[in-house]
C-alpha positions in Angstrom: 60.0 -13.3 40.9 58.7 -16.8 40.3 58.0 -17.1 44.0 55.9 -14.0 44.1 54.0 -14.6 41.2 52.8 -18.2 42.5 52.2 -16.6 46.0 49.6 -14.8 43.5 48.2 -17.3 41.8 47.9 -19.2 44.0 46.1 -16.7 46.2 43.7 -14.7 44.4 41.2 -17.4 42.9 40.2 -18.7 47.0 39.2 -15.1 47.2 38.0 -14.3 43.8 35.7 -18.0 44.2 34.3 -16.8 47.8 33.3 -13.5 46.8 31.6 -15.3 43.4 29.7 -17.8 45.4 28.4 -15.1 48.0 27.5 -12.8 44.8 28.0 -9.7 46.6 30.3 -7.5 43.6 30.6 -7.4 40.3 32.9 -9.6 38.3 34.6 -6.5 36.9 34.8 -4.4 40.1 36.4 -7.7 41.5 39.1 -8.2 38.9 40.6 -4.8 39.5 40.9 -5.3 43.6 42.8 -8.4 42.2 44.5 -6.3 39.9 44.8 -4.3 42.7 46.7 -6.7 45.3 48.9 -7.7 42.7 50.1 -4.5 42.2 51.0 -4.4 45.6 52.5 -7.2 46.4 55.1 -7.1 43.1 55.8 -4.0 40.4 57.6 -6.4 38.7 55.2 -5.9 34.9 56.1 -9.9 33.6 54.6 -11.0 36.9 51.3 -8.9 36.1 51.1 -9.3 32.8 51.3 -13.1 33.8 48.3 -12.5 36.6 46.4 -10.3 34.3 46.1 -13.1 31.6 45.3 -15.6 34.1 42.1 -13.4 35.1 40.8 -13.1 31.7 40.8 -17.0 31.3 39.5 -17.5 34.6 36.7 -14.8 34.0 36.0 -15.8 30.7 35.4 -19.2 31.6 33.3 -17.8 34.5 31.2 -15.9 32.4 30.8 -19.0 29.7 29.8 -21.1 33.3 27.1 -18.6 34.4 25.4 -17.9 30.9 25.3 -21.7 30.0 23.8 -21.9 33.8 20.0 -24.1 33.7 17.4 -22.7 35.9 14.8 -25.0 36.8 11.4 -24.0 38.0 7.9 -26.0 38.4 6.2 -23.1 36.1 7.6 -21.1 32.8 5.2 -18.4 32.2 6.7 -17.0 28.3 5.7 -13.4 27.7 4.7 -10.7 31.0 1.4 -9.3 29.1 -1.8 -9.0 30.5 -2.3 -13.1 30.2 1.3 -13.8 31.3 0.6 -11.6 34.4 -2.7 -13.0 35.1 -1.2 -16.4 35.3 2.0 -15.1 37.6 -0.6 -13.8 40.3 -2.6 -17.1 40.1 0.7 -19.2 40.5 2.4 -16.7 43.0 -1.0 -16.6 45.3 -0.1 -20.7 45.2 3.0 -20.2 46.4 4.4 -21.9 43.5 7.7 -22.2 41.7 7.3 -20.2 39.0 9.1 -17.6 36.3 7.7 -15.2 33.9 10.3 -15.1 30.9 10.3 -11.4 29.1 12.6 -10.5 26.5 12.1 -6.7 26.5 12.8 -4.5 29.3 8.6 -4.3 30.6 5.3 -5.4 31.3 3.1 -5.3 27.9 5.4 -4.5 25.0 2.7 -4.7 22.3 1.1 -2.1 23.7 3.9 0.5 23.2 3.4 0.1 19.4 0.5 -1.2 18.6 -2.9 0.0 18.3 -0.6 2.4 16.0 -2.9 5.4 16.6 -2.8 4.8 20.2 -6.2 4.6 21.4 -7.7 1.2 22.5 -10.9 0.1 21.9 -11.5 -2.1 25.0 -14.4 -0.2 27.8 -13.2 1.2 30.5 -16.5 2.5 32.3 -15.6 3.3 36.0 -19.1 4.4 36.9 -22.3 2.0 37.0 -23.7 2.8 39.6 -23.0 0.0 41.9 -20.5 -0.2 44.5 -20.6 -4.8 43.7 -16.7 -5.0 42.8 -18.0 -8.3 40.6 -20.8 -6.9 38.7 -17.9 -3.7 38.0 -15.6 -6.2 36.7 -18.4 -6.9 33.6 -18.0 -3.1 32.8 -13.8 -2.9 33.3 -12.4 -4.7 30.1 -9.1 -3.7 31.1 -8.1 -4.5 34.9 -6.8 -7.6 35.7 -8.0 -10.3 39.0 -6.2 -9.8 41.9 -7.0 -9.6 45.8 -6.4 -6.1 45.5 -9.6 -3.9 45.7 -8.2 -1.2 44.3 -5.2 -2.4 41.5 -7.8 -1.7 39.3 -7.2 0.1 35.9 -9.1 3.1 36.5 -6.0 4.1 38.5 -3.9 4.9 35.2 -7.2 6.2 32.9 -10.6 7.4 33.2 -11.4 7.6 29.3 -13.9 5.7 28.5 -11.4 4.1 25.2 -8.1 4.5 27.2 -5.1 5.7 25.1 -2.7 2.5 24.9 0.0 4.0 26.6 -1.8 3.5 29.6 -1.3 -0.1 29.8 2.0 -1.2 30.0 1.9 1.5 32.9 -1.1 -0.5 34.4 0.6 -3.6 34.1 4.2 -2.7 35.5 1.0 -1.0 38.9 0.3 -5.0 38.7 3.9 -6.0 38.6 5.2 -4.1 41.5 2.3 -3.5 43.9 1.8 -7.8 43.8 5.4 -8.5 43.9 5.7 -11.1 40.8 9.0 -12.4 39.4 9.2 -11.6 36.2 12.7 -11.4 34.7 13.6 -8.8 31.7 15.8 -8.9 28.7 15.2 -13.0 28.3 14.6 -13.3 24.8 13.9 -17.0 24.0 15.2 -18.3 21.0 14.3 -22.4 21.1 11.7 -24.5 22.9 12.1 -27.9 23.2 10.7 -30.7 25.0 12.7 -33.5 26.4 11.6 -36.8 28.3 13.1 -37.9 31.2 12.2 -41.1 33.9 10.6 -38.0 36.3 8.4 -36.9 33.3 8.2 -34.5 30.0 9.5 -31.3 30.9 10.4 -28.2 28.5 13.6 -26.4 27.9 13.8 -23.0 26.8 16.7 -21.4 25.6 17.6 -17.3 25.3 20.0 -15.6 23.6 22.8 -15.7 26.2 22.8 -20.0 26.1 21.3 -19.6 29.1 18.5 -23.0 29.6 15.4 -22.7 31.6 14.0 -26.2 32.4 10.7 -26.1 33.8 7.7 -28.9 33.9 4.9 -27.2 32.7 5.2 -24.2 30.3 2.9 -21.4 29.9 2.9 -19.6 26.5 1.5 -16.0 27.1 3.7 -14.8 24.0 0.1 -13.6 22.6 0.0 -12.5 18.7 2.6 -10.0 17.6 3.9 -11.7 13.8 2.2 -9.4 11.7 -0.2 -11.8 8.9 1.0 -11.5 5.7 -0.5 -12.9 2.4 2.0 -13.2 -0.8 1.0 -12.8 -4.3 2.6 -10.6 -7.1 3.0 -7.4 -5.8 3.2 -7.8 -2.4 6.2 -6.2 -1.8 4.6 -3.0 -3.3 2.2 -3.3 -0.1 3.1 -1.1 3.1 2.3 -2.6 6.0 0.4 -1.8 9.1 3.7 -2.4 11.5 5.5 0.4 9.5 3.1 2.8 8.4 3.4 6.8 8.8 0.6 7.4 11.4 0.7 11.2 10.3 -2.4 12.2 8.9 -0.4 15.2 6.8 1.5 12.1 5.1 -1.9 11.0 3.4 -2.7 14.2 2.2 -4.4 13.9 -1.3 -2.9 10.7 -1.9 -6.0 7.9 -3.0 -5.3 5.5 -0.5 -6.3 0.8 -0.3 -6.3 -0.7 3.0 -6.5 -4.7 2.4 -8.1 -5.7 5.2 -11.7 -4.7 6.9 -11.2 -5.7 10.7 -10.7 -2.8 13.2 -6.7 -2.5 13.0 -7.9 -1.7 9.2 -10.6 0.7 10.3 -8.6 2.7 13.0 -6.2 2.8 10.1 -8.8 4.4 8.0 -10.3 6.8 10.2 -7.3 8.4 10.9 -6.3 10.0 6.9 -10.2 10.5 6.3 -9.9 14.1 6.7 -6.9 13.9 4.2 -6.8 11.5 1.8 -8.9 11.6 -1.2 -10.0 8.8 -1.3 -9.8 5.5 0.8 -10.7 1.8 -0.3 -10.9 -0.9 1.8 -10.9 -4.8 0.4 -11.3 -8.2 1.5 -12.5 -11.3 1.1 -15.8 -11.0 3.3 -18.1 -8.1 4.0 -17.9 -5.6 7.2 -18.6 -7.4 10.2 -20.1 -5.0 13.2 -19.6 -6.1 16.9 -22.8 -5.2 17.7 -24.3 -7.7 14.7 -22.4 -10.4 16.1 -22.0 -9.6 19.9 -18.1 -10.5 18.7 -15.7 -7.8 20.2 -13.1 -8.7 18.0 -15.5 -7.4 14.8 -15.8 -3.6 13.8 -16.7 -1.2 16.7 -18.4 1.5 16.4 -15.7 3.7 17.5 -13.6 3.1 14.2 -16.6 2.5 11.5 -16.9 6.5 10.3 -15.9 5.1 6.8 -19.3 3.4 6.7 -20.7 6.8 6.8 -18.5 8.1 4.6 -19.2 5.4 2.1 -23.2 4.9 2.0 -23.8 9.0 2.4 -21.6 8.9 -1.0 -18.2 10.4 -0.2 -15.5 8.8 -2.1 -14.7 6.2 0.3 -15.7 2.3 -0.2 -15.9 -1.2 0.7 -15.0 -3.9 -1.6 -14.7 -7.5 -1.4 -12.5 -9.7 -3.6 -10.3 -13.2 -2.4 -6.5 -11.5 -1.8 -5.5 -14.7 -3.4 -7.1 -13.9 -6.6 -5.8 -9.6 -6.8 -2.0 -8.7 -8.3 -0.9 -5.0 -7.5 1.0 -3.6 -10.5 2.8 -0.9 -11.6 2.2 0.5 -14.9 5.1 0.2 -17.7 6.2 3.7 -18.7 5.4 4.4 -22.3 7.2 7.0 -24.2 10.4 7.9 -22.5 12.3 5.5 -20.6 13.8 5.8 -17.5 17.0 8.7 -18.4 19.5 9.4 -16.4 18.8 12.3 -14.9 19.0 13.0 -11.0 15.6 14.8 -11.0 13.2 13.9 -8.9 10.1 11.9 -9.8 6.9 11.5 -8.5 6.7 8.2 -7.3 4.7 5.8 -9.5 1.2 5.2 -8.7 -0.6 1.5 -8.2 -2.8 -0.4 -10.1 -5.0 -3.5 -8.9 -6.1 -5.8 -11.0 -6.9 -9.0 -11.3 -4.3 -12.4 -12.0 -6.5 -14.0 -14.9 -5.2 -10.6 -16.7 -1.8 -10.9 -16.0 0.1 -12.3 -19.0 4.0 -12.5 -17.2 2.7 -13.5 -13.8 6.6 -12.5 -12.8 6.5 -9.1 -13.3 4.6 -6.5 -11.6 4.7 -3.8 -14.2 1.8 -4.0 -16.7 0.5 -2.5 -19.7 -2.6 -1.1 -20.5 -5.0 -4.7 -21.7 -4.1 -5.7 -18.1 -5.7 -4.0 -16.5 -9.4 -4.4 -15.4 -10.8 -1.2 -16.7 -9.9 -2.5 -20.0 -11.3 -5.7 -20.2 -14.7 -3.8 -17.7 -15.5 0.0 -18.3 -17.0 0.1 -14.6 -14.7 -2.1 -12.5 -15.1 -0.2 -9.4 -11.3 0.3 -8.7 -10.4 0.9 -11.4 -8.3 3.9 -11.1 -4.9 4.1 -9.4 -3.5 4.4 -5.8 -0.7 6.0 -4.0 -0.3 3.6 -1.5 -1.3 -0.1 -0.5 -1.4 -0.6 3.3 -1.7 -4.3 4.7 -4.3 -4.6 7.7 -4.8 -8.5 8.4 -3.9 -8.4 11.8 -1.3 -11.1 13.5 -0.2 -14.3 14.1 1.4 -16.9 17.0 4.9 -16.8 16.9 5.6 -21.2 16.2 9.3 -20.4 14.7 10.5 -20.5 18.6 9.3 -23.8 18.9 11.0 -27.5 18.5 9.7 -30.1 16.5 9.1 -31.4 19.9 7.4 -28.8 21.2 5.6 -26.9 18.6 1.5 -27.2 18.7 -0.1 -28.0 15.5 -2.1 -24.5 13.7 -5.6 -23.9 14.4 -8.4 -25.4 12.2 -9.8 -21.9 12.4 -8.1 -18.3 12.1 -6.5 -18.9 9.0 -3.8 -21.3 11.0 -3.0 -18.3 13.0 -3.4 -19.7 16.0 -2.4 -22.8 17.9 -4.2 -25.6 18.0 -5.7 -26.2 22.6 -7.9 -28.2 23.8 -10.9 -27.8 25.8 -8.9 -26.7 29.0 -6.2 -24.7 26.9 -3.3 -27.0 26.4 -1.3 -27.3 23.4 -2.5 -30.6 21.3 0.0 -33.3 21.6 1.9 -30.7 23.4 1.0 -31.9 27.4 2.0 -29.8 30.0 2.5 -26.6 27.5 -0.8 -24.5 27.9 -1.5 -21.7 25.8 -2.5 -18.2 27.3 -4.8 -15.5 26.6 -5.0 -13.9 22.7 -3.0 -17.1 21.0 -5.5 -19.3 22.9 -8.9 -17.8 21.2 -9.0 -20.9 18.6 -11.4 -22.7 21.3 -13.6 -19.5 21.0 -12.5 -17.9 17.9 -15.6 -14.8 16.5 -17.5 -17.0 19.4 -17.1 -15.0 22.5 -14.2 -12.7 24.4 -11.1 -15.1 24.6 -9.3 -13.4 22.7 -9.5 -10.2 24.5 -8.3 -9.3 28.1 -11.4 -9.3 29.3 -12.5 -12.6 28.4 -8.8 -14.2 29.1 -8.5 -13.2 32.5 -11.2 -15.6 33.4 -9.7 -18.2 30.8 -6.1 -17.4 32.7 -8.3 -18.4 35.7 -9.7 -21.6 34.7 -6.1 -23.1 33.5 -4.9 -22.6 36.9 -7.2 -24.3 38.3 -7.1 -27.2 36.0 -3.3 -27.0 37.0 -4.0 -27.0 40.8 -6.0 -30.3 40.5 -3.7 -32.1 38.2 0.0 -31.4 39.5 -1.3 -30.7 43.5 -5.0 -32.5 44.1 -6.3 -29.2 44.9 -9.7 -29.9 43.5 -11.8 -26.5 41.8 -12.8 -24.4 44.2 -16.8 -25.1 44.7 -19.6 -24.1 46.9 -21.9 -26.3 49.2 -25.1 -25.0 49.5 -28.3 -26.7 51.0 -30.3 -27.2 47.8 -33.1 -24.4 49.7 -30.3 -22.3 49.0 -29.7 -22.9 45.5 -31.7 -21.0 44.0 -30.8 -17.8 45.8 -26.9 -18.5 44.7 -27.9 -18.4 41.2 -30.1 -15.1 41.3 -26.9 -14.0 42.9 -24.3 -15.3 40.0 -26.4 -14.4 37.3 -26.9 -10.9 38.6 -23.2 -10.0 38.9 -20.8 -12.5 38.1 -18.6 -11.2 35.6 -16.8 -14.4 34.4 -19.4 -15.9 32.6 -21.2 -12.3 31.7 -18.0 -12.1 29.6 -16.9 -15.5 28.3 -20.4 -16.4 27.4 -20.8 -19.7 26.0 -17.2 -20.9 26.9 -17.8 -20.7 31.1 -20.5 -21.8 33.2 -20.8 -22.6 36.7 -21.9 -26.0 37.8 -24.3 -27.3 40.2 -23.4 -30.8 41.6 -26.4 -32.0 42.7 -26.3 -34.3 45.9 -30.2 -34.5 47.3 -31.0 -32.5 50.5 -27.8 -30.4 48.9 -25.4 -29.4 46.7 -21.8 -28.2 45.3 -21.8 -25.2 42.9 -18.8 -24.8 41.3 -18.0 -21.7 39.7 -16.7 -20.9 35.5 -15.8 -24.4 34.4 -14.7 -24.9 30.8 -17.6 -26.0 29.0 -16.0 -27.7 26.2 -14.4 -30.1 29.0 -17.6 -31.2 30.7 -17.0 -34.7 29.5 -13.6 -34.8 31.4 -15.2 -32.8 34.0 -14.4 -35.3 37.0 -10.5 -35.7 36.1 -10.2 -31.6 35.6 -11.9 -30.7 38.4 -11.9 -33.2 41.3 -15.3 -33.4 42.1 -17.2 -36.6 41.1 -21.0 -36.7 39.6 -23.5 -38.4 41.5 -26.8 -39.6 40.5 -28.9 -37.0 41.4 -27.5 -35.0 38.2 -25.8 -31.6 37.3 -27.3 -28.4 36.4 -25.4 -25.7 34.5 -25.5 -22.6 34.2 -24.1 -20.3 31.0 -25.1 -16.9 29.8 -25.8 -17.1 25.9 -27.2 -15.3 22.6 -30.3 -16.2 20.8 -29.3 -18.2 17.7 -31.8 -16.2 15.6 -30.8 -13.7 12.8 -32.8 -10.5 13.7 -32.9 -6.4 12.8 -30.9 -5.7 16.2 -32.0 -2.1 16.4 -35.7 -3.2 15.0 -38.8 -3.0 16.8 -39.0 -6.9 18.0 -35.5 -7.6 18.8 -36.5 -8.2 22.6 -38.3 -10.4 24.3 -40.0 -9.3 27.3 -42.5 -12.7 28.1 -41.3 -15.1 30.5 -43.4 -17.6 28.8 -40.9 -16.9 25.5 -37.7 -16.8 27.6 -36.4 -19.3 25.4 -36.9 -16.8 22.1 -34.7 -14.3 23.9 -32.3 -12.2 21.9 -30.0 -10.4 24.2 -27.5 -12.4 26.6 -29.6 -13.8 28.9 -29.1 -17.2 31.4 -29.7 -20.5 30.4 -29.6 -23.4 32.4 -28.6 -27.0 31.1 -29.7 -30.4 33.4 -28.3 -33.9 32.5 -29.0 -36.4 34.7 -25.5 -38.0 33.8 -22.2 -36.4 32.3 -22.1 -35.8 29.0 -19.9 -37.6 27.4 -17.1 -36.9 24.3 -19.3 -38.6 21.7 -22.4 -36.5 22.8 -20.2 -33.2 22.7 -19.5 -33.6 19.0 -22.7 -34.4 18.2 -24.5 -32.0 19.9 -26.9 -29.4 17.8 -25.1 -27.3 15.3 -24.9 -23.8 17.3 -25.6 -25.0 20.7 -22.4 -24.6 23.1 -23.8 -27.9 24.9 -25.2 -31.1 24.3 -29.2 -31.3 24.0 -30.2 -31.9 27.8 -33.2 -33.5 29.8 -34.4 -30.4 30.5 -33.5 -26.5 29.8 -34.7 -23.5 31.0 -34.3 -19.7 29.1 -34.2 -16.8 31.7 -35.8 -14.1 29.9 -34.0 -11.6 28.6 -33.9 -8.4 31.1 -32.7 -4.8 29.9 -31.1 -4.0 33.0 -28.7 -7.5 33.0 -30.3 -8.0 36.8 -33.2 -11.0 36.1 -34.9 -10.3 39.6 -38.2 -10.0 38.8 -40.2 -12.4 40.9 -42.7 -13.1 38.4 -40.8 -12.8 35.1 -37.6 -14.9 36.7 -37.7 -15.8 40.0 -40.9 -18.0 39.8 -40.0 -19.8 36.1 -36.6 -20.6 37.5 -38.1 -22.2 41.2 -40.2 -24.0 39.2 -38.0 -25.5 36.8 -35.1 -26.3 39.5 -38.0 -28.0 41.7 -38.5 -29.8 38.3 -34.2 -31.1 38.6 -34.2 -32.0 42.4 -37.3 -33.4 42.7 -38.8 -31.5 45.9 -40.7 -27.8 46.8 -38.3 -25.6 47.1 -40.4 -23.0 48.3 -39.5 -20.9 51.3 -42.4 -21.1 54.3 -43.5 -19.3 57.3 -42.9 -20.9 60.3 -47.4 -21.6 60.7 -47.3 -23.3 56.9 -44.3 -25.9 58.0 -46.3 -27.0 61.0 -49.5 -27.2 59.1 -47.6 -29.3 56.5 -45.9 -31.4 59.7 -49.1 -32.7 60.3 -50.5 -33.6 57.2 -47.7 -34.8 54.8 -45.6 -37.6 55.5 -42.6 -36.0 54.5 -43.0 -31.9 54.8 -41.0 -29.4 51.8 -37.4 -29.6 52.1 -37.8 -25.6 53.1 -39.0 -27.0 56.4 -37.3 -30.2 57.0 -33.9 -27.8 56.8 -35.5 -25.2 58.9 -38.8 -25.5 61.0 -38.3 -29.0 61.8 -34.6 -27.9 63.0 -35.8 -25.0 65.4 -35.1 -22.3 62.5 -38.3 -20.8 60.5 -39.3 -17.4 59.7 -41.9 -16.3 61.6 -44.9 -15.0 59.7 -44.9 -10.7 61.7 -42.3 -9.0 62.9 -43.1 -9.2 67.0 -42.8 -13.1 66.2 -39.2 -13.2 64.5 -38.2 -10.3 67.1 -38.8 -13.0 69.5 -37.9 -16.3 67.9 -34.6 -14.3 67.2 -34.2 -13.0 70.8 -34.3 -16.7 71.9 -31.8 -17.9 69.3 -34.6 -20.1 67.6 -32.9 -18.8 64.4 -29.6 -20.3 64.2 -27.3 -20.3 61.2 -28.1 -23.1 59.0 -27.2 -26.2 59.1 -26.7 -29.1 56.8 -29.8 -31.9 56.7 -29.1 -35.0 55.4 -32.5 -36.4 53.6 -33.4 -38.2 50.3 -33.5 -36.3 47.1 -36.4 -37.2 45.0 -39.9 -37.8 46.7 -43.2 -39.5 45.5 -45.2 -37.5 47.0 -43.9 -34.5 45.1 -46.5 -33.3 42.7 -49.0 -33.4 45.7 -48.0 -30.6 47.9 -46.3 -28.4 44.9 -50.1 -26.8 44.5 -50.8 -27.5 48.9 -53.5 -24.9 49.7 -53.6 -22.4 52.6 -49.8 -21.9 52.4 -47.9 -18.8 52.7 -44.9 -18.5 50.5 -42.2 -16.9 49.4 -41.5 -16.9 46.1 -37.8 -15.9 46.2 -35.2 -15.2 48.6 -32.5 -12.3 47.2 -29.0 -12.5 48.7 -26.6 -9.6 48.1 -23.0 -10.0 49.2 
């Protein structure tokens, strides 16, 4: 027997360690064909009993071995939302070494909760009118960036306010149909950063022990911890995670919503046909998107309660500091609580105020504290039935090391975590922050907060990562300068990055003489670093860029002179509209602090306002195409005008040094020949090439004495339209 059972232990592991290194069966389905031979080779029950204890060690131990296992990768992406996604097609397009950590079973979690009544405010408008997949993308708040022409998420919805369910079905479209690696059921308990001789890298721990070591770490986590605020009577408050969201469950019950932002307002809307009456406080007024161009302020799609309140139908708005209000309960006079099993209505709330209170540890009151007593007309003065906490959420920081945790925002209330310019955690390098928990650097500024705004943001990260850890510099354009102002009619007409994250992104124009390197949706905030983040050096000719922005002016936005219509006034525009920024030099750090309050850049040496244009298209050769000529021949120095082939030969012979229009084209066999039978022929010939590079000086003396040359025929614009 002692043989036998040797012969078995000593046999089995070989086998058992084979099959575990080629990973082809399950641990369990492997014990039993061990179990199996054993049974086989010896009845004898010591001998198996023996075996059979033996395989539980060895297993156990396995199992201990493969969940302590550390998986190392170049790129943690931490949460597969929208942002976390964005990021895994940037990084997978790379070809990188990446993850995407999720700890519940699919894409976009939040959304199976939360909006709680299940319809999303973000636009989903699949028909413009235009077929320009880039100019769409301005109207799409919902679709991610991808290659794909059609992963688009019109494919799960066509309401114009999608319900949320929609999304994580989107997302796990986006998962599949771009093959990303995302791994489920990795619930991250601890994030620490360690240093090492190769460099600082981050370990992240989940709830099987199991470490995963990467270099850089991309939190996409967004904000999920609801936001709470203590004082006495909080925990009489209900909140917005946990509420009923059956309408029947309001009926005739007076109802306070603390809280005034659109979570609060959705909340509202949906038990105004059956509560009685519905109050809504906080510490600032209503704030309506389409006041403040801010997406994240009320929409219009959950502000009925305004009507409800100014047309005088029991519902309110209040505002009062949350830190200064107590909800009580008030003490039952009379009989006591008995002991009988009946049931009671349930006790209604009071709110009052804390300089009443007289035992600021109890939330049951009497009478004299209460405001009505001490103020006849205190407008809430009579009770509630329930207290429902709207304040929105918060970044999750409890996962986080001391090593690894980013300071709280200066803004948001400390909600947020503290980025820089180009989105990485302060003090934190090589942790960047993604998508909602990165809108500190834009917070109630623009769409960074928002899926629509973050994509682009998601965007911009990556390449700051491509330049820094592979000397891929950003992606940029060369253009003759004759050609520059035809990109930016074409930008500012469709491009959706900075249509969206206005303010925050901006394309910019390297200027280099006879041409020049555009560069598309550059942070802003980081155009002192500019060179380091990007990989493209400034020379000095200059830089132009180019941002879409707001008026700074406080107007009636659905008054009679809320637009501006004169070119000669572009710069008192209203509505988005293009603005475009030249420095003859980088601005530096010290000049980005101290730049004019409300201005997203520092002051330049010269700016030019695009006037405003209702249709979003600024093509109008006298309203924008001429200003904008005019003010870039202003930057580089030369005509940019376009000529007919008779004007550069004119100007051949009497100037010195003919427009750069024809130095690029005449004097290079290319023109554009003044009728049709001439450029049928000049084509037929192949005197019309593609265009070609032309190395000449920038600047020119003689500027200001052929920019009014007589006789010429011009072109005022040129219109491109990829």
């Amino acid at each position: 027997m002692f043989i036998v059972c040797r012969q078995i232990i000593l046999c089995v592991p070989p086998a058992w360690g084979k099959l575990h290194r080629q990973e082809q069966l399950d641990r369990r389905i492997l014990h039993s064909l061990c179990v199996l031979y054993v049974t086989v080779m010896d009845s004898n029950l010591p001998c198996f009993i023996l075996f059979i204890l033996i395989g539980c060690v060895t297993c156990s131990s396995d199992d201990h071995h493969h969940h302590n296992a550390t998986r190392r990768y170049d790129y943690c992406v931490l949460g597969a939302g929208p942002a976390g996604l964005q990021m895994g097609y940037f990084l997978s397009k790379a070809n990188r070494d990446y993850i995407i950590l999720e700890r519940n079973s699919g894409p976009g979690s939040f959304f199976n909760k939360y909006p709680r009544h299940r319809k999303l405010i973000s636009i989903n408008k699949i028909y413009t009118g235009r077929q320009n997949r880039e100019f769409n993308l301005r109207h799409d708040w919902n679709s991610l960036l991808s290659d794909k022409p059609d992963l688009l998420f019109k494919r799960v919805s066509s309401e114009f306010y999608p319900p949320a369910d929609a999304f994580p079905l989107y997302l796990s479209m986006f998962v599949k149909e771009l093959g990303l690696r995302v791994r489920y059921g990795v619930d991250i308990g601890r994030i620490r950063a360690v240093q090492s001789s190769t460099g600082r890298s981050y370990i992240l721990t989940d709830q099987h022990v199991t470490d995963y070591t990467c270099s850089v770490l991309l939190a996409a986590t967004g904000l999920w911890v609801p936001q709470k605020v203590e004082f006495l009577g909080s925990d009489l408050v209900e909140g917005y995670e946990s509420i009923s969201t059956n309408p029947e469950d309001y009926k005739d019950q007076a109802v306070l919503i603390l809280g005034k932002g659109n979570s609060a307002f959705e909340t509202a809307q949906s038990i105004l046909g059956r509560a009685s009456r519905v109050h809504m406080l906080s510490s600032s007024p209503v704030r309506l998107a389409w006041q403040t161009h801010y997406v994240g302020d009320l929409r219009a799609v959950n502000n009925e309660l305004i009507d409800t309140y100014q047309l005088k139908s029991l519902d309110g708005l209040v505002e009062a500091s949350l830190d200064k209000i107590v909800i009580v309960q008030r003490k039952e006079q009379g009989r006591r609580r008995s002991g009988t099993k009946n049931k009671e209505k349930k006790r209604q709330l009071y709110l009052t105020l804390k300089k009443y209170i007289q035992d600021k540890n109890s939330s049951e009151v009497t009478g004299d504290e209460l405001p009505g007593y001490h103020f006849d007309n205190f407008s809430m003065r009579k009770p509630y039935d329930r207290v429902i906490r709207c304040l929105g959420f918060r970044f999750n920081f409890s996962v986080f090391d001391r090593s690894a945790c980013p300071p709280n925002s200066d803004n948001a209330k400390g909600r947020l975590p503290r980025v820089t310019a180009w989105y990485e955690g302060t003090n934190t390098p090589g942790l960047f922050v993604l998508g909602t928990a990165a809108h500190s650097r834009d917070y109630r500024l623009s769409a960074g907060g928002f899926i629509h705004g973050f994509r682009y943001t998601a965007r911009a990260v990556h390449r700051v990562l491509e330049q820094r850890y592979h000397s891929n510099p950003w992606p940029s354009t060369k253009l003759l300068t004759t050609q520059l102002q035809s990109w930016i009619l074409k930008r500012v007409g469709e491009a959706s990055g900075p249509y969206q994250m206005f303010e925050v992104l901006g394309d910019v124009i390297l200027l280099r003489g006879s041409h020049c390197e555009y560069v598309e949706e550059f942070t802003l905030q980081a155009l002192p670093q500019f060179t380091s983040l990007s990989g493209h050096e400034v020379t000095h000719h200059g830089l132009i860029v180019l941002i879409m922005q707001y008026g700074k002016k406080k107007i009636d936005y659905l008054g009679r002179g809320r637009a501006e219509t004169d070119w000669t006034k572009a710069w008192q525009s209203n509505f988005l509209h293009p603005v475009l920024y030249y420095y003859d030099t980088l601005p530096t750090e010290e000049e980005m602090k101290l730049r004019p309050q409300g201005w997203p850049l520092p002051r330049p040496k010269a700016i030019h306002h695009m006037v405003e244009d209702f249709l979003t298209e600024w093509e109008g050769p006298i309203s924008h195409i001429q200003p904008l000529r005019r003010f870039l021949e202003h930057c580089v120095q030369t005509d940019l005008r376009a000529f007919y082939a008779e004007s550069c030969f004119r100007s051949s012979l009497t100037h010195r040094k003919p427009p750069l229009f024809c130095q690029q084209g005449y004097l290079k066999h290319q023109g554009v020949a003044h009728n049709m039978q001439l450029w049928q022929r000049d084509h037929d010939t192949g005197l019309m090439p593609v265009e070609q590079d032309a190395d000449t000086s920038g600047a020119d003396p003689a500027f200001p004495k052929y920019l009014a040359q007589a006789g010429a025929s011009v072109s005022s614009g040129l219109k491109l339209d990829f």
